[in-house]
Backbone bond lengths (Angstrom), bond angles and torsions (degrees), N, CA, C in turn:
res aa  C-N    CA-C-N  psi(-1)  N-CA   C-N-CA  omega(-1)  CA-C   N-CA-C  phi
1 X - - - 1.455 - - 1.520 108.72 -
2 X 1.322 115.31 126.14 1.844 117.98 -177.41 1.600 109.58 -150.47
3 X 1.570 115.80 100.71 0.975 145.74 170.55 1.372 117.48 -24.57
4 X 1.782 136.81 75.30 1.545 105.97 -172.27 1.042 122.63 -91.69
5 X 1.779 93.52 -178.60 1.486 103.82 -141.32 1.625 93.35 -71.42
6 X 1.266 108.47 172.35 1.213 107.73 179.32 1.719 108.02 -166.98
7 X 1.834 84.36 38.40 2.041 97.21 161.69 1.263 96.48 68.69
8 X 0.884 149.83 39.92 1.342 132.82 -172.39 2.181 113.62 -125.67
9 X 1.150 100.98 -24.64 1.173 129.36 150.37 1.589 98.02 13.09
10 X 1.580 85.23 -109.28 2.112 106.62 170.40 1.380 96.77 -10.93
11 X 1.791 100.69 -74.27 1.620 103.70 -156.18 1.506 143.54 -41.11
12 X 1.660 90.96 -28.72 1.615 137.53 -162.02 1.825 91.68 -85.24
13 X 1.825 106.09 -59.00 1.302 90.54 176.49 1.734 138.51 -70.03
14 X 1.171 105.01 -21.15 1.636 119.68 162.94 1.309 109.62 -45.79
15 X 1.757 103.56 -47.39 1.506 105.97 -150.15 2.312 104.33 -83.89
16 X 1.161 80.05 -7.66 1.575 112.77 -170.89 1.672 83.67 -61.08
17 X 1.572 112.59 -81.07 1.269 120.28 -165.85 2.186 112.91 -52.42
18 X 1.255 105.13 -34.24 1.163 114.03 -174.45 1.769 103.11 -75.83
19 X 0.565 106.59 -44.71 1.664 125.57 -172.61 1.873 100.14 -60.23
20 X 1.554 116.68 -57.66 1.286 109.78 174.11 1.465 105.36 -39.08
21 X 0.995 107.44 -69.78 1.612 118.19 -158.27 1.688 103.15 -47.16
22 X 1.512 98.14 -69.23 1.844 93.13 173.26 1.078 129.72 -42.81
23 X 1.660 121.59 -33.62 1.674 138.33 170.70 1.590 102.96 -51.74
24 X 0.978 131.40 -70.15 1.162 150.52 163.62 1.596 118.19 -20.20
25 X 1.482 106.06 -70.89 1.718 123.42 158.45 1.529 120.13 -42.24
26 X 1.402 106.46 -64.28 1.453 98.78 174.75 1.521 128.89 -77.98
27 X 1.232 128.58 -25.53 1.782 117.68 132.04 1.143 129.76 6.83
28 X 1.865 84.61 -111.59 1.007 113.35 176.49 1.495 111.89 -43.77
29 X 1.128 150.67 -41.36 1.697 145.76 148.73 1.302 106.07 -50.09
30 X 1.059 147.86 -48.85 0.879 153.46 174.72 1.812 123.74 -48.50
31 X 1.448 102.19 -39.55 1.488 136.46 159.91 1.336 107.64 -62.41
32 X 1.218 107.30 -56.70 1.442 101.82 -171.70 1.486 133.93 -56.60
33 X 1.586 94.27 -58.49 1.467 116.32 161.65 1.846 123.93 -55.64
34 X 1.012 122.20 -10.95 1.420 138.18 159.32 1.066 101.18 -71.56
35 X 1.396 128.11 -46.82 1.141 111.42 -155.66 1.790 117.37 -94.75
36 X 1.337 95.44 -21.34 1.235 100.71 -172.62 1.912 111.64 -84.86
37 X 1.800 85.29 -18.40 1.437 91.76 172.35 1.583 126.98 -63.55
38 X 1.446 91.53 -52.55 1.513 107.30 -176.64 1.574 98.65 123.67
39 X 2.155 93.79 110.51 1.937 121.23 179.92 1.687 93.25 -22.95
40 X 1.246 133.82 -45.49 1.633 137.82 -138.38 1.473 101.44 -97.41
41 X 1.390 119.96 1.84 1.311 104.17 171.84 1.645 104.69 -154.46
42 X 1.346 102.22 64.49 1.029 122.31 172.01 1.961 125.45 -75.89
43 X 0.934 128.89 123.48 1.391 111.14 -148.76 1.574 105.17 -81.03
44 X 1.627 111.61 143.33 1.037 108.39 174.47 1.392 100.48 -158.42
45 X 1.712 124.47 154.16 1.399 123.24 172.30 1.392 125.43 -70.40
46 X 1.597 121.27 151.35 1.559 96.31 169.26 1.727 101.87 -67.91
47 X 1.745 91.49 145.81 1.658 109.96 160.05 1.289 118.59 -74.97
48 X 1.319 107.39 164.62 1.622 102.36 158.11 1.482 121.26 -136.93
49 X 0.874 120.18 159.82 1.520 125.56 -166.57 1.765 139.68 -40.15
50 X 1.269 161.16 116.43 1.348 107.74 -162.40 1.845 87.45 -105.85
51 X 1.569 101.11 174.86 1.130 141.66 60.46 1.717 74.90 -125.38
52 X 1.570 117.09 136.86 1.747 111.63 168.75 1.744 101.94 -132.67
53 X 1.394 97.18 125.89 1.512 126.41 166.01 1.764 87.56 -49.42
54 X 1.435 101.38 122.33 1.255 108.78 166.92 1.929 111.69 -136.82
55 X 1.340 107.45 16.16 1.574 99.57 160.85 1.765 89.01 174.19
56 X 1.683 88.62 129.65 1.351 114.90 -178.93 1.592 110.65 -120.89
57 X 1.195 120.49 131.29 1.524 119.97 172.76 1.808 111.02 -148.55
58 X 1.749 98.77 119.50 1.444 101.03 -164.52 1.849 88.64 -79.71
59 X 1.435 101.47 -173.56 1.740 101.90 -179.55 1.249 113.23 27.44
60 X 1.077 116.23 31.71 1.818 116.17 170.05 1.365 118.22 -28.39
61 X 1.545 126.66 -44.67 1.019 130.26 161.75 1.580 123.53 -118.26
62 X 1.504 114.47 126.70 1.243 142.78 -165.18 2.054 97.57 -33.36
63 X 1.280 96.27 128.45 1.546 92.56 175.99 1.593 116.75 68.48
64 X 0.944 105.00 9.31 1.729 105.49 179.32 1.748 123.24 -136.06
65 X 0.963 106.64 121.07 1.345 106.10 -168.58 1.817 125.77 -78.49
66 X 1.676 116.13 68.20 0.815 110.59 -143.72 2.169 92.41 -144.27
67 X 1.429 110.47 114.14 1.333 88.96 177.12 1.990 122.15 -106.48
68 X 1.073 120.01 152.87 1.390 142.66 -149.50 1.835 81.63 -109.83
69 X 1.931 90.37 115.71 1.846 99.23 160.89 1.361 100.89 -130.87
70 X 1.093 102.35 146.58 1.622 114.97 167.08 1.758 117.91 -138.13
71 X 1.501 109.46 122.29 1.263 138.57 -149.65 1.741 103.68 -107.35
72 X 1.491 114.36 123.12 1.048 98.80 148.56 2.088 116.40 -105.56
73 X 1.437 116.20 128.61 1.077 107.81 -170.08 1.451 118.31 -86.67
74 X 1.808 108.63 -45.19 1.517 97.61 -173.23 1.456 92.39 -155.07
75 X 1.430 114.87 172.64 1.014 101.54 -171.08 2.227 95.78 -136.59
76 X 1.351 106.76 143.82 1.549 116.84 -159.40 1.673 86.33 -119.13
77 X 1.781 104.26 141.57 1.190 100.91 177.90 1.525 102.45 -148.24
78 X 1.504 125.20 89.80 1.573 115.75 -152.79 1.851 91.21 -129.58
79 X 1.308 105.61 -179.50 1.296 118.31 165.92 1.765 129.12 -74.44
80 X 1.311 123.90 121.73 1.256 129.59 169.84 1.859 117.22 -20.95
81 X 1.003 140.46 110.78 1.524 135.26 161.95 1.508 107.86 -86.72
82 X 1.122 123.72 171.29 1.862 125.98 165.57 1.034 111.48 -70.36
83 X 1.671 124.11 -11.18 1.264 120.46 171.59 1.454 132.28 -82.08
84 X 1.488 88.06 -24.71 1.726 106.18 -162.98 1.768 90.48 -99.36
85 X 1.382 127.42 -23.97 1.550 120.53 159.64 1.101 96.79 -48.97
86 X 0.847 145.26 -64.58 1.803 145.77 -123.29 1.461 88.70 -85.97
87 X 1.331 124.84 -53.58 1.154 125.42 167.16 1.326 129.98 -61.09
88 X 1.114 117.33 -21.85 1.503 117.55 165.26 1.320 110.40 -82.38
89 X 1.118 135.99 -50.22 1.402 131.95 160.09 1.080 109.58 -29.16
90 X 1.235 122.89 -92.24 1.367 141.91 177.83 2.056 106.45 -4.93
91 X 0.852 123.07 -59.09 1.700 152.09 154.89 1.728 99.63 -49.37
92 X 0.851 115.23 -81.52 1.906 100.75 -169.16 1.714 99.56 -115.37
93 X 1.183 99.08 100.18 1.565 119.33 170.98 1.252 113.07 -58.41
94 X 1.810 133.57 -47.20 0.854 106.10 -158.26 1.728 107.96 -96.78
95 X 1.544 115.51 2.30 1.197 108.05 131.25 1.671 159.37 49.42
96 X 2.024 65.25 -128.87 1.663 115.26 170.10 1.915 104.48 -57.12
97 X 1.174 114.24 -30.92 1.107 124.80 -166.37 1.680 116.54 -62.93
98 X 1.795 95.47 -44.48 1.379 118.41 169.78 1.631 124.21 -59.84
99 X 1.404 123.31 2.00 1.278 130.60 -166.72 1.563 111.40 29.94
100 X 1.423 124.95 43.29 1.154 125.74 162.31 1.381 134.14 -51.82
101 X 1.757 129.77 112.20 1.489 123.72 -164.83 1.697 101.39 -82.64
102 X 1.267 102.50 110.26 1.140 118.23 -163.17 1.436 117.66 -81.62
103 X 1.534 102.30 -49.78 1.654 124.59 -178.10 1.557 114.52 -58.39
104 X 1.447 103.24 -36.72 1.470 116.39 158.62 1.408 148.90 -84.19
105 X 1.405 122.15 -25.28 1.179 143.26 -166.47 1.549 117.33 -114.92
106 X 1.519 92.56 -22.68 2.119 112.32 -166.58 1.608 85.83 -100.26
107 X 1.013 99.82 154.59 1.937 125.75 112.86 0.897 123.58 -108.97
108 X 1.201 106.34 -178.15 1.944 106.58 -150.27 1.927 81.15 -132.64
109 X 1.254 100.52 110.70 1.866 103.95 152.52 1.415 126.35 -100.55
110 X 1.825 115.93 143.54 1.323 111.57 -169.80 1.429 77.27 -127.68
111 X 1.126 115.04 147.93 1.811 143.43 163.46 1.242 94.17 -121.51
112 X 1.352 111.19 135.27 1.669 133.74 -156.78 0.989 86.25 -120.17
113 X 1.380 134.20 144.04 1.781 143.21 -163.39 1.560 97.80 -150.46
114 X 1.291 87.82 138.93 2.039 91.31 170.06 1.766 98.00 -134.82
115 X 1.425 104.72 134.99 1.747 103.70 166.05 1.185 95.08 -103.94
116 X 1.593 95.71 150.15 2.070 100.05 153.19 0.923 97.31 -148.28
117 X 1.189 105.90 149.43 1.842 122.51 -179.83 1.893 96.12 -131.76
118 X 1.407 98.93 105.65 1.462 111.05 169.19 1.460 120.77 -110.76
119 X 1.411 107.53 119.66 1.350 148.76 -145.93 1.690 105.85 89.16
120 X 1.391 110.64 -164.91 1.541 160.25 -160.18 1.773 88.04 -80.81
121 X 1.186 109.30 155.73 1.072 130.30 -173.57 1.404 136.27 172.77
122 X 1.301 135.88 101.83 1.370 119.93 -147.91 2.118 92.67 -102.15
123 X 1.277 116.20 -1.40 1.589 108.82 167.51 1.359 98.73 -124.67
124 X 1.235 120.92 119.78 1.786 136.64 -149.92 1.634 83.35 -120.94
125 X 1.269 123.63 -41.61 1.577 126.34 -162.68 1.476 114.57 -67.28
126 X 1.505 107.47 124.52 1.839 109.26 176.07 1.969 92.75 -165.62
127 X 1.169 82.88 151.28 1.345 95.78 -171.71 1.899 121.73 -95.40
128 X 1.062 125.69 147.33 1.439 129.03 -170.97 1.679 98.78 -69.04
129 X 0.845 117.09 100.28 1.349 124.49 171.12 1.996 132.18 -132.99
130 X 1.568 114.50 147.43 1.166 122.39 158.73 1.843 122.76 -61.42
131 X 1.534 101.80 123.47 1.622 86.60 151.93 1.529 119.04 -53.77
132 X 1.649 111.22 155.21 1.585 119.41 -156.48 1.397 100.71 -96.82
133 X 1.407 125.94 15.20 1.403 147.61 153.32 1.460 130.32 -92.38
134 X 1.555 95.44 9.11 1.429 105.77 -165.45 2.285 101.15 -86.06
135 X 1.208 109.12 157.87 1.017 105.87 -167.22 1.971 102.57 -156.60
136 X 1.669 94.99 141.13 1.926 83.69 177.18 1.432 104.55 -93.91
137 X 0.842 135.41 139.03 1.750 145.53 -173.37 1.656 101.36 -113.18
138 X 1.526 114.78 119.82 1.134 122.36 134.43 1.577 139.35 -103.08
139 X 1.461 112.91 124.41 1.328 114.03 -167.12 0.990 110.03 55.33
140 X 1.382 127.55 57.93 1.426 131.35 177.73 1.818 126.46 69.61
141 X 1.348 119.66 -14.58 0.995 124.54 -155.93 1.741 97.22 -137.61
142 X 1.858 109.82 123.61 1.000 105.50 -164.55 1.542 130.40 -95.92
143 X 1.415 131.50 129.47 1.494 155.25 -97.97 1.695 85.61 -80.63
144 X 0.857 132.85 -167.29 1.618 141.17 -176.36 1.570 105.53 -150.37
145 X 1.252 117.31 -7.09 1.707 131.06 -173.52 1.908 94.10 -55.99
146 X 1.392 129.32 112.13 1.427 120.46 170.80 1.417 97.51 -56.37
147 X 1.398 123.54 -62.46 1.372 109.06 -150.85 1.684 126.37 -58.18
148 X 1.705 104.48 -13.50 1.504 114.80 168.08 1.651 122.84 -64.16
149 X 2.467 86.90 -41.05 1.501 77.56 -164.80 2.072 102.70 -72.20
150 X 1.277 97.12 -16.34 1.535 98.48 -156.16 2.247 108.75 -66.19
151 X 1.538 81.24 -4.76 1.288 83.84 -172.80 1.686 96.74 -105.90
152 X 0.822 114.86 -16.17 1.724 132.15 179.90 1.751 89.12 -67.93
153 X 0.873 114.16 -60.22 1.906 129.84 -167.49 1.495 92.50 -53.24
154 X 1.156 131.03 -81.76 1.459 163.87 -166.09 1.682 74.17 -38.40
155 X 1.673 117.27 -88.18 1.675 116.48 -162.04 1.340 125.05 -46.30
156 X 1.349 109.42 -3.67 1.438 135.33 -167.01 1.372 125.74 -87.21
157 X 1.387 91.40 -30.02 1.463 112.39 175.56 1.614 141.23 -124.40
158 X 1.595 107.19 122.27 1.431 117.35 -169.07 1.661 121.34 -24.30
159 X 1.391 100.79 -77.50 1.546 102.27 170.95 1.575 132.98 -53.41
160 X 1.080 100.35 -0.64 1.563 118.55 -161.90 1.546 103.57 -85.55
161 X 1.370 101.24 -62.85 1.908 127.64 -173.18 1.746 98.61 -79.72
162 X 1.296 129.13 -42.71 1.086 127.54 170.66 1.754 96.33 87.08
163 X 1.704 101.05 130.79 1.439 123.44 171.90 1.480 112.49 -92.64
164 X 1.318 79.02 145.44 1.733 102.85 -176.48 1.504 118.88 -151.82
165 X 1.093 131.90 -171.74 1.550 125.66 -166.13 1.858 105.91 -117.44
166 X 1.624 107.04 8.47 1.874 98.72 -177.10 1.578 85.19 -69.45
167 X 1.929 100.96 159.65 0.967 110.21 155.62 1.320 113.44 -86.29
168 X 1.083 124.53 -27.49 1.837 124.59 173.35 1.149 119.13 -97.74
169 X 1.647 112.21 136.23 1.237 110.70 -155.17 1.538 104.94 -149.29
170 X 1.521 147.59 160.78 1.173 132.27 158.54 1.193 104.05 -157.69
171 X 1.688 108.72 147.08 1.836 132.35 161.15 1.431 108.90 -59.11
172 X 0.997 108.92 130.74 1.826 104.22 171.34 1.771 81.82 -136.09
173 X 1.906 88.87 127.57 1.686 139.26 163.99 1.375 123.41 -85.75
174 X 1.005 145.67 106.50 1.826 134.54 142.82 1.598 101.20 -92.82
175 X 1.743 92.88 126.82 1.207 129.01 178.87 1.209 138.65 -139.04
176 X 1.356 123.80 85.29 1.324 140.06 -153.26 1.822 104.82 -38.11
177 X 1.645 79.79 126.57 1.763 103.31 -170.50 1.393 103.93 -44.91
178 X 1.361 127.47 -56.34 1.592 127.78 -157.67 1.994 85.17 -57.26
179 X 1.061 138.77 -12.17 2.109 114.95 -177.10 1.667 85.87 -59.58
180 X 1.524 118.69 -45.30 1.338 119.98 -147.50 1.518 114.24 -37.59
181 X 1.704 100.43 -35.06 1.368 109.53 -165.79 1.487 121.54 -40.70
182 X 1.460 103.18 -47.81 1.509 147.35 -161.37 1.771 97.31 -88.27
183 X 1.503 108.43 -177.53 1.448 140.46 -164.15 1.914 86.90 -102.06
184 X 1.179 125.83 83.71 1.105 150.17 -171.40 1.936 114.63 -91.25
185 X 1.207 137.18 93.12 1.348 136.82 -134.58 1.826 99.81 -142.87
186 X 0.996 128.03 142.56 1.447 148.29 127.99 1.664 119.49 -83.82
187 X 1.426 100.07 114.56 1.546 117.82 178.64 1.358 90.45 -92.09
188 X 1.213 110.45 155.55 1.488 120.38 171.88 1.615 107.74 -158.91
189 X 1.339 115.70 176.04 1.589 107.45 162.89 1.608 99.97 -123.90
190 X 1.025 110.27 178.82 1.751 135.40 -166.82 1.525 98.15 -122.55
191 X 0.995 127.20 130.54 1.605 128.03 163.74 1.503 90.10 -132.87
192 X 1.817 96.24 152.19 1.492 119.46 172.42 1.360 90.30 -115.88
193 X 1.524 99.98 -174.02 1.267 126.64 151.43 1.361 129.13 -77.93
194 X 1.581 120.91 0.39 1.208 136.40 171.08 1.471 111.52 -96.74
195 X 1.267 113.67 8.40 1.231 115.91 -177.02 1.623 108.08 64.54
196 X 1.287 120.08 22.56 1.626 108.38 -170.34 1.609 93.75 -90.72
197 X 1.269 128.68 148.27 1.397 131.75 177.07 1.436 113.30 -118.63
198 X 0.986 132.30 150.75 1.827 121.87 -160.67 1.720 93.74 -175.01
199 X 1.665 97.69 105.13 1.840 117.01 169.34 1.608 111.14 -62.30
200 X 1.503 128.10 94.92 1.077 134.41 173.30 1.696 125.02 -65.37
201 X 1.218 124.89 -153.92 1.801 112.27 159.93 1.158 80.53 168.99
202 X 1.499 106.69 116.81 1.790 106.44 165.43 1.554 89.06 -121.89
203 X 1.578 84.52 156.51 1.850 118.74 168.50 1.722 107.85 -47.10
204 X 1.198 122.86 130.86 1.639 118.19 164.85 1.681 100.47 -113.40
205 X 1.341 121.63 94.93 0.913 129.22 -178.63 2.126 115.41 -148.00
């Protein structure tokens, strides 16, 4: 899976320099107000459990009796290797571009994905993806870091991540270590086939 480019490069690095500074700002405020609040009521959403059905579609494909699930199962939250850069690069090019110190500054998130397609189906192909409402939340309140959301955007989208037929599948995140401190969250939404929509928030830990 390799993210293309899509010019954005420049934009990413501007937003690089602006973004420290705001990273920094909202923290540190962020710090503050924790603290003055009291460590024990630090804001955070309820989570919910995994493995969670987060998009169901019956007749997925026209004339065929066959329904489309997509699972998030677990979620992995470890340190960058030179290997797993290469691989993250490899996935969002424009990035790689930013000479971001990854091994030091990142963690590395994996969202564990399961497809199933129950029944018959003659188009099996769909890609591991975020709803495009999806968002990373710290302490309740969601992060302003471009390079999170820009990779949030990117995971968000079909053509982007590219479809294929594994049933196992996963998003991989770099997300600057200092969120860790804090109540650190993926918002997402849930779609059925009933059209019912429901704002989730799991733990990234």
């Amino acid at each position: 899976m390799k993210v293309k480019k899509l010019g954005t490069a420049a934009i990413l690095a501007t937003a690089l320099l602006i973004t420290t500074g705001c990273q920094d700002t909202q923290k540190n405020s962020e710090v503050t107000n924790n603290v003055t609040d009291n460590v024990s009521s630090v804001k955070k959403h309820e989570s919910v459990d995994l493995p969670i059905t987060i998009y169901t579609k019956e007749n997925y494909n026209m004339l065929e009796n066959a329904t489309f699930t997509r699972t998030i199962d677990s979620i992995e939250v470890g340190d960058f290797t030179k290997a797993t850069v290469v691989e993250f690069e490899n996935i969002y090019d424009d990035i790689r571009d930013l000479s971001l110190d990854l091994i030091n500054e990142y963690k590395r998130v994996s969202i564990q994905m399961t497809h199933t397609i129950d029944g018959k189906t003659s188009q099996p192909y769909q890609a591991f993806v975020l709803d495009k409402n999806s968002e990373i939340h710290f302490n309740a309140e969601p992060i302003q870091d471009e390079i999170v959301k820009y990779q949030i955007k990117m995971a968000s989208t079909d053509y982007v991540m590219g479809a294929n037929t594994n049933k196992k599948g996963e998003i991989i995140l770099a997300i600057p270590k200092a969120y860790f401190d804090g109540n650190l969250q993926l918002k997402t939404v849930t779609k059925t086939n009933n059209d019912i929509n429901e704002v989730v928030y799991i733990d990234l830990r």
